[in-house]
TORNUDREN-299114 format. One line per field, with one value per residue (C-alpha): residue in three letters; x, y, z. Coordinates in steps of 0.001 Angstrom, whole numbers. Example, Ala and Ser with C-alpha at 12.3 -4.5 7.8 and 13.67 -1.06 7.14 Angstrom:
BEGIN
type	[ALA SER]
east	[12300 13670]
north	[-4500 -1060]
up	[7800 7140]
END
This chain:
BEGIN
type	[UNK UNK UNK UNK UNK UNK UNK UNK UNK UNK UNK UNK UNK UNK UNK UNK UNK UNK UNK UNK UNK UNK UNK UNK UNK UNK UNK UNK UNK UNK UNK UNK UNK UNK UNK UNK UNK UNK UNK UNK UNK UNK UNK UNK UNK UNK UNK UNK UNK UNK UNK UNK UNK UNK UNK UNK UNK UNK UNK UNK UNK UNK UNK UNK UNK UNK UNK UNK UNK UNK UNK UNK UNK UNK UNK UNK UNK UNK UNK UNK UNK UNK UNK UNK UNK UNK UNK UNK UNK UNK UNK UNK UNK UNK UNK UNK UNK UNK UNK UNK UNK UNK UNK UNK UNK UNK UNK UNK UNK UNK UNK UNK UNK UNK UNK UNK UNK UNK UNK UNK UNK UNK UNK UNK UNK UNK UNK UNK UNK UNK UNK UNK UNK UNK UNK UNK UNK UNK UNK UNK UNK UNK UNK UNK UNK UNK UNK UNK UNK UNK UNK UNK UNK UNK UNK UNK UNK UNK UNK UNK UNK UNK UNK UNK UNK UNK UNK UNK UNK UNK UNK UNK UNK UNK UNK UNK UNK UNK UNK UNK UNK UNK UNK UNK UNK UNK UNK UNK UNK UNK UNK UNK UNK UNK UNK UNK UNK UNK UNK UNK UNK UNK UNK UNK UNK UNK UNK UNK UNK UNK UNK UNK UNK UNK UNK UNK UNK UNK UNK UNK UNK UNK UNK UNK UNK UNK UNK UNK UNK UNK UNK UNK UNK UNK UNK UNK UNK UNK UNK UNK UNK UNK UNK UNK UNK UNK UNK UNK UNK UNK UNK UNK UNK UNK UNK UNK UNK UNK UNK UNK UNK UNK UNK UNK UNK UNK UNK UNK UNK UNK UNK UNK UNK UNK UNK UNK UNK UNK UNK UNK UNK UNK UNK UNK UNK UNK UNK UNK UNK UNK UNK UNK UNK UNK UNK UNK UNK UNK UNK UNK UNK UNK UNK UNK UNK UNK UNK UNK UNK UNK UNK UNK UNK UNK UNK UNK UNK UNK UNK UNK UNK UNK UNK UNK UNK UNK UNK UNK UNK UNK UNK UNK UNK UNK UNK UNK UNK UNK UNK UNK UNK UNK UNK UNK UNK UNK UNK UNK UNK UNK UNK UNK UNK UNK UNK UNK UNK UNK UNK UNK UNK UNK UNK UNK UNK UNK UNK UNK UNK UNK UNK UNK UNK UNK UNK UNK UNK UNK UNK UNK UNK UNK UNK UNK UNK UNK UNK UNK UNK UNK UNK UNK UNK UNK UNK UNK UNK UNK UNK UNK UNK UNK UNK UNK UNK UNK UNK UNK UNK UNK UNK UNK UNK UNK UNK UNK UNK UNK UNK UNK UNK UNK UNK UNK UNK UNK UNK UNK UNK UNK]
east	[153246 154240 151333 152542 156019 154032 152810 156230 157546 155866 155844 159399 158670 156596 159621 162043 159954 159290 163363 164097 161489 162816 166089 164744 162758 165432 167825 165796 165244 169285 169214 168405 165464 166983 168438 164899 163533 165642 165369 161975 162335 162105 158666 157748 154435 151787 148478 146831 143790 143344 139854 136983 134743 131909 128576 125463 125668 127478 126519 128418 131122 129944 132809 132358 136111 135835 139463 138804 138524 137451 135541 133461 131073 131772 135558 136157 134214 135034 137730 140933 142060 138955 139654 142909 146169 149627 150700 154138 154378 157578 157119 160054 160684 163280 162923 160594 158971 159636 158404 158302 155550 155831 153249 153096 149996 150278 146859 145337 145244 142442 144394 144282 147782 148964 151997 152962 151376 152622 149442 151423 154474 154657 156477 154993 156084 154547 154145 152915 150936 147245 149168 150063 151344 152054 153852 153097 150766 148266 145201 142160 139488 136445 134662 134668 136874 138670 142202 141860 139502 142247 142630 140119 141364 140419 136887 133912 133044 135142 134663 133551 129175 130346 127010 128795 132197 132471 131208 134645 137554 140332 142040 144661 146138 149416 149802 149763 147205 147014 145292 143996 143533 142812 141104 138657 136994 136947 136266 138939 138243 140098 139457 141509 142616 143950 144832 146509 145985 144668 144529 143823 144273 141092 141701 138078 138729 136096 135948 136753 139031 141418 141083 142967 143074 143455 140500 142644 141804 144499 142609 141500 140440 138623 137726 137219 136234 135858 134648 135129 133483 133323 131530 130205 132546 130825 132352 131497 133583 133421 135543 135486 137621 137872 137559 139368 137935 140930 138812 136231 137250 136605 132932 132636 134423 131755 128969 130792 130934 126649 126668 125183 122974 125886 127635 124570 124977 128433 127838 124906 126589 130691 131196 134986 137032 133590 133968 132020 131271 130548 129897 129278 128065 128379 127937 129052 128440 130781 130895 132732 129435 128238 127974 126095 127579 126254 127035 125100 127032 126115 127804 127201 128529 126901 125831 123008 124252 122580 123737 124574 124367 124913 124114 124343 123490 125092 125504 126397 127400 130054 130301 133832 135627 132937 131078 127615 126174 123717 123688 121597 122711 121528 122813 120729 121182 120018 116180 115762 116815 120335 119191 121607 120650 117837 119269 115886 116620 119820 120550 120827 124052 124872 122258 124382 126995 124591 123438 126782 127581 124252 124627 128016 127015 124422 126951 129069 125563 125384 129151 128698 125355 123763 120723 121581 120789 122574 121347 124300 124628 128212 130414 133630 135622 138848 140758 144344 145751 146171 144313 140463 138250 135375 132065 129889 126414 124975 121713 122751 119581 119475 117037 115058 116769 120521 122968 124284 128205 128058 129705 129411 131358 130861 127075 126422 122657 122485 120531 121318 118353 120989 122849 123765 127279 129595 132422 135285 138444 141175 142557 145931 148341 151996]
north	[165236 165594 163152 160373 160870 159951 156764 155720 157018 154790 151567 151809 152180 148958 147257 148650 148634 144665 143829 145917 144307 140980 141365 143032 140022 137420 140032 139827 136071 135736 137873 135964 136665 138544 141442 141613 142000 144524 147031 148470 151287 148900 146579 143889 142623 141135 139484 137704 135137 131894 132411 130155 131339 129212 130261 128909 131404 129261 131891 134869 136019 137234 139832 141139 143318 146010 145893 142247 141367 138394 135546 132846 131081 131293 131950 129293 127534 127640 130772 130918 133930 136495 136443 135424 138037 137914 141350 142715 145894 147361 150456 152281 154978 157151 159509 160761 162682 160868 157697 155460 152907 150448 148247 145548 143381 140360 139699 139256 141991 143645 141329 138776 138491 138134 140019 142414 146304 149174 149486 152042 153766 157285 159591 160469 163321 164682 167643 168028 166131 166122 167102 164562 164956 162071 162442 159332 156392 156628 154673 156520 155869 156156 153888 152348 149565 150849 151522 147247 146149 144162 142633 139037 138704 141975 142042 139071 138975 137206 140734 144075 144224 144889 146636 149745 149450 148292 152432 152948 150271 152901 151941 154557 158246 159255 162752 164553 164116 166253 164226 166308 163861 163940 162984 164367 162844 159046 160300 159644 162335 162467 164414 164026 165999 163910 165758 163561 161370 157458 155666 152163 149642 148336 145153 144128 140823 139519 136872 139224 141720 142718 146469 147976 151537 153699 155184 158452 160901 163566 165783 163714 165315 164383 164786 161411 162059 159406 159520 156931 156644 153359 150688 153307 154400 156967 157855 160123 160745 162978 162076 164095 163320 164353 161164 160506 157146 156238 152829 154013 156262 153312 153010 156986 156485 154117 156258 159089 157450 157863 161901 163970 161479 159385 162647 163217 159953 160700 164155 162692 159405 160661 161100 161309 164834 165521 166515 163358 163600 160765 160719 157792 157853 154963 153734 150764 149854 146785 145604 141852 139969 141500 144124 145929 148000 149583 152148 153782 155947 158018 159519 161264 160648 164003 162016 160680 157606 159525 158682 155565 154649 151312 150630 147311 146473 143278 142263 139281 137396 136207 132864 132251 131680 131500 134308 133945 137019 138227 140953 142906 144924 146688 148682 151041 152799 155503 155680 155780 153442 153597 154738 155047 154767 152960 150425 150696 154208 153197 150381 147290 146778 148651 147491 144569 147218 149439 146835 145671 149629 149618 146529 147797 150796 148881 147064 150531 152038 148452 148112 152472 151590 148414 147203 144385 143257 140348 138552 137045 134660 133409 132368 132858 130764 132172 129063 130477 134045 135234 132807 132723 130503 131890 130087 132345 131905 134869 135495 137797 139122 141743 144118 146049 144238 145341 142984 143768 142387 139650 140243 138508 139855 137519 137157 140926 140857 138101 138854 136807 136862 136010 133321 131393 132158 130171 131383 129760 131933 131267 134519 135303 137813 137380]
up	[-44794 -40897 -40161 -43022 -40718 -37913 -39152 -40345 -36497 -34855 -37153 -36590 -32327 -33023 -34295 -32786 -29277 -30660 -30664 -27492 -25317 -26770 -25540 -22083 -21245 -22122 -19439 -16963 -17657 -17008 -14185 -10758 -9061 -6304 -8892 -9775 -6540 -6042 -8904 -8185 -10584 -13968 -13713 -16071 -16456 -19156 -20003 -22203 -23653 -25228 -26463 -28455 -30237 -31757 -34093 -35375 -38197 -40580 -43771 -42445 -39547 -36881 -35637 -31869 -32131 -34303 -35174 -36936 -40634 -39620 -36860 -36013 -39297 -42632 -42568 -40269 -36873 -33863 -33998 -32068 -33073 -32665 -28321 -28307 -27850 -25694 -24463 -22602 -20686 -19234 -16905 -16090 -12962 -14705 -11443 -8819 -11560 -14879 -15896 -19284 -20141 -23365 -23882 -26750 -27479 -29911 -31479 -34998 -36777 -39970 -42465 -40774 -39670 -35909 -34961 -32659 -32342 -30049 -27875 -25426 -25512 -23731 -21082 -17951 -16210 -12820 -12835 -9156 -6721 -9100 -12530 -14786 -18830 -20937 -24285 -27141 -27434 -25124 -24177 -25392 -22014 -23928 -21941 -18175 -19059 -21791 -20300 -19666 -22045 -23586 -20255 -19844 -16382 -15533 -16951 -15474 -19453 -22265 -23880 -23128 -24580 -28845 -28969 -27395 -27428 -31357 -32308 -31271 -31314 -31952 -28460 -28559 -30036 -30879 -29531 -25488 -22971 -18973 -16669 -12721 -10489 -6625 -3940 -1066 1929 317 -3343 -5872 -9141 -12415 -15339 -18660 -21595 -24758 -28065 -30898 -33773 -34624 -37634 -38255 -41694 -42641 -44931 -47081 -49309 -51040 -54093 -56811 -54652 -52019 -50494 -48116 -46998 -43798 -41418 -40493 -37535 -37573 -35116 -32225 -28725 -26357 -22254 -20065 -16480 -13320 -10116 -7542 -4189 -2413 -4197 -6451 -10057 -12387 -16011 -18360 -22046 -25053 -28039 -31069 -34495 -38192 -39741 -42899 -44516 -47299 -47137 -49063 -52020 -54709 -53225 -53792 -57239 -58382 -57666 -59425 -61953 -62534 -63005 -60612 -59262 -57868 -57048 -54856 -52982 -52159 -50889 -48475 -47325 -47573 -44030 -44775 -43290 -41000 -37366 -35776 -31788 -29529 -25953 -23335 -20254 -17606 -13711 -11519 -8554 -6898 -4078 -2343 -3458 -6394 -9367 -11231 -14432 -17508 -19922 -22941 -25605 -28596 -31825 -35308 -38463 -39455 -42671 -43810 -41807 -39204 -35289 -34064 -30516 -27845 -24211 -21913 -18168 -16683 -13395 -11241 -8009 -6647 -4835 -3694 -6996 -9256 -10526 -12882 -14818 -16919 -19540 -22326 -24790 -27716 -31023 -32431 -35724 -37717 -38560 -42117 -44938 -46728 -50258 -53073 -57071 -58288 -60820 -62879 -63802 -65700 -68625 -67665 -68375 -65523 -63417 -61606 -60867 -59257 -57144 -55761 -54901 -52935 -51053 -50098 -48810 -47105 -45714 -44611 -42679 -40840 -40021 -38531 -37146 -36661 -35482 -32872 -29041 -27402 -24368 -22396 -19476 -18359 -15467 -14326 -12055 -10518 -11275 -9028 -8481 -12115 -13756 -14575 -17106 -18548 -20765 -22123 -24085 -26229 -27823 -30928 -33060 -35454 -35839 -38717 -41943 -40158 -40477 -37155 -36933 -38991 -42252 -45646 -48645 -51146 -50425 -49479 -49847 -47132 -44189 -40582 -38313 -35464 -33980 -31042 -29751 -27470 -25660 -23621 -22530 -20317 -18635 -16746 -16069 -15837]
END
C-alpha cells in the first residue's frame, strides 16, 4: 500500500513540479536581468538534444535507450525522438546548509508519448564539511557518466556505449541517500549510500495486443564510489534490487496454463521478487588533448537467464574544437539456450500458442541479456560555448542467434545479423 502512495506522490510532484517550474521560468523571464544577477541563492539552468537517428535494419528497431518502446527501422526511419529530450533544473540555496534541486526532463517516453518526467527533485542538507543527506528523487550513479548521461553536451558520444549502460536504464530512486566526500593532497574521494525505490512503465504493443505493466524495485540500495586525481577518475558501483516484473505475469500465465511442465518454466525463468546484484567497474583518464575511458559491469538475474554483463573502451583527440573518437563495445549474455516447452509434446492445436510463448521469452532473455558489440567512430565539433554537433557511425552485430536491441513484435522469430547506424545530434545547455 505505502509504496502504491508513493507512485501516486510523486506523479503528482511531476505535475505539480511541471506547473510550478512553468510559472518560475516565465518569472524570471519578466524579471530584468540585473534581479537575476543578483539573487544567487535561486539558479536556473537546462539542457537538451535534437538527435537523428538512422538504420539499415529496416525489419526491426533497433533501440540504444533502454527506457524506449520504440527507434530507428521498422517503426519509422530516420528517428527524431529516440536522442532527442529538453530538460529544466532549478537549484535553490534555502541556507548555508539547506538546499532544493528540481529537475524536469522532456523526452519520449515507453508508450511512446513525450511529456514531461520528474528526473530530480530532493533536499540537500549539509550536514558538515564531508557529510551530505539528500531526501527524494535522486540520480542513481551507477556508472561514470550516469549523474549526466542525459546530458549530449557533456558526453564526446551522442550516447553513453548501450552495450553497458542499457543492463540498467533506471536513472533514479525515490528514497534517502549519505554521500562522504573529501579531499587530500590533490585527490578528490566520494563514497555514496542510496536506499529507496524505482519503478518504471514498460508499454509492449504488438499486432494483436497492447501490454502495459510496471518493473517495480521497492528495495533498492546500493554504494557508488569515485576517486579523482588529476587527469586520472576511477569509479566503482554496486546496485542491488528486488525486482518486481508486473510486465510479465500474462507470459507466466500462459505457461501455467501447460501443468507442471509450464509451472516448471516459470519457476526457472520468473526472475520476478529475486534479489538481483550488479556491479560496474570503470577508469578515465583526460587530459587537454585527449581521453581514454572505459567501463565493464556485471549483474544476475539469479534465473535461468543467467548473468548478463557489458564493457566499452573509447577514446579520442582533441584538435581545437573538433574532437574524433573511436569505441568498442560488447554485450554478453548468459551461456546456455532459453528453453521453454517443446510444442511437439502437446496437440497441435496448441502448438502455435506454444511457439509464440517461446519466442517471447526469447525475446525477454535477449532484451536482459543480449549478445551484441558495436564498433563506433564519431566527431564532435564544439560549434560555440554551449553548443556542440555530433555525427556518429556504428557497427552493431549480434552475436550467437541474440537479437541484441533490435526489437520486432509482430515478427518475433526474426533474427537481425546487425546494422549500420547513423547518428547526428546537436547539443547545448541553457
Amino acid at each position: 500500500m505505502w509504496q502504491e502512495c508513493v507512485n501516486r506522490l510523486f506523479y503528482r510532484l511531476e505535475v505539480g513540479a511541471s506547473a510550478a517550474l512553468l510559472l518560475v521560468v516565465l518569472s524570471l523571464l519578466s524579471l530584468p536581468a540585473s534581479s537575476l544577477a543578483q539573487d544567487s541563492a535561486l539558479q536556473l539552468n537546462g539542457y537538451g538534444t535534437l538527435g537523428l537517428i538512422h538504420s539499415s535494419e529496416r525489419r526491426s528497431d533497433y533501440i540504444p535507450n533502454p527506457l524506449r518502446a520504440e527507434g530507428p527501422g521498422r517503426s519509422g526511419n530516420p528517428s527524431f525522438t529516440t536522442d532527442s529530450l529538453a530538460a529544466l533544473q532549478v537549484d535553490y540555496q534555502v541556507s548555508p546548509r539547506w538546499s532544493a534541486t528540481v529537475q524536469l526532463v522532456l523526452e519520449q517516453d515507453f508508450r511512446t508519448d513525450v511529456r514531461p518526467r520528474l528526473e530530480w527533485a530532493n533536499l540537500q542538507y549539509r550536514a558538515s564539511d564531508r557529510l551530505d543527506v539528500r531526501l527524494g528523487r535522486i540520480a542513481l550513479n551507477t556508472f561514470m557518466v550516469s549523474d549526466f548521461r542525459k546530458v549530449g553536451y557533456a558526453t564526446p558520444w551522442v550516447r553513453p556505449p548501450a552495450e553497458l549502460y542499457q543492463l540498467v536504464g533506471l536513472t533514479n530512486s525515490d528514497g534517502i541517500d549519505l554521500t562522504y566526500s573529501f579531499n587530500h593532497e590533490g585527490t578528490q574521494y566520494s563514497s555514496q549510500l542510496v536506499y529507496g525505490r524505482s519503478s518504471q512503465t514498460i508499454h509492449v504493443r504488438d499486432s494483436l495486443t497492447e501490454t502495459s505493466g510496471r518493473v517495480d524495485l521497492p528495495n533498492l540500495w546500493g554504494t557508488f564510489n569515485r576517486l579523482e586525481r588529476g587527469p586520472l577518475t576511477l569509479h566503482a558501483s554496486y546496485l542491488s534490487a528486488k525486482v518486481n516484473y508486473a510486465v510479465t505475469e500474462e507470459l507466466w500465465a500462459g505457461y501455467r496454463a501447460f501443468g507442471p511442465p509450464g509451472d516448471l518454466v516459470v519457476v526457472n525463468y520468473d526472475a520476478s521478487g529475486k534479489w538481483s546484484p550488479f556491479m560496474a567497474v570503470g577508469a578515465a583518464w583526460e587530459t587537454g588533448d585527449w581521453f581514454l575511458q572505459g567501463e565493464w559491469g556485471r549483474g544476475d538475474t539469479r534465473s535461468d537467464f543467467g548473468q548478463r554483463a557489458g564493457w566499452y573502451f573509447s577514446g579520442g583527440m582533441r584538435f581545437e574544437d573538433w574532437t574524433p573518437y573511436l569505441s568498442y563495445a560488447r554485450a554478453r549474455g548468459s551461456e546456455h539456450d532459453v528453453e521453454g516447452l517443446d510444442p511437439a509434446q502437446f496437440a497441435p492445436s496448441v502448438r502455435p500458442m506454444l511457439e509464440e510463448l517461446n519466442n517471447f521469452l526469447f525475446l525477454l532473455q535477449s532484451g536482459t541479456a543480449p549478445h551484441q558489440e558495436t564498433i563506433t567512430a564519431g566527431l564532435r565539433w564544439d560549434l560555440y560555448p554551449g553548443i556542440s554537433v555530433t555525427g556518429q557511425y556504428d557497427r552493431v552485430s549480434t552475436r550467437r542467434g541474440s537479437i541484441g536491441l533490435f526489437r520486432n513484435l509482430e515478427n518475433t522469430r526474426y533474427r537481425p545479423d546487425g546494422a549500420d547506424v547513423f547518428s547526428l545530434a546537436v547539443d547545448f545547455l541553457f
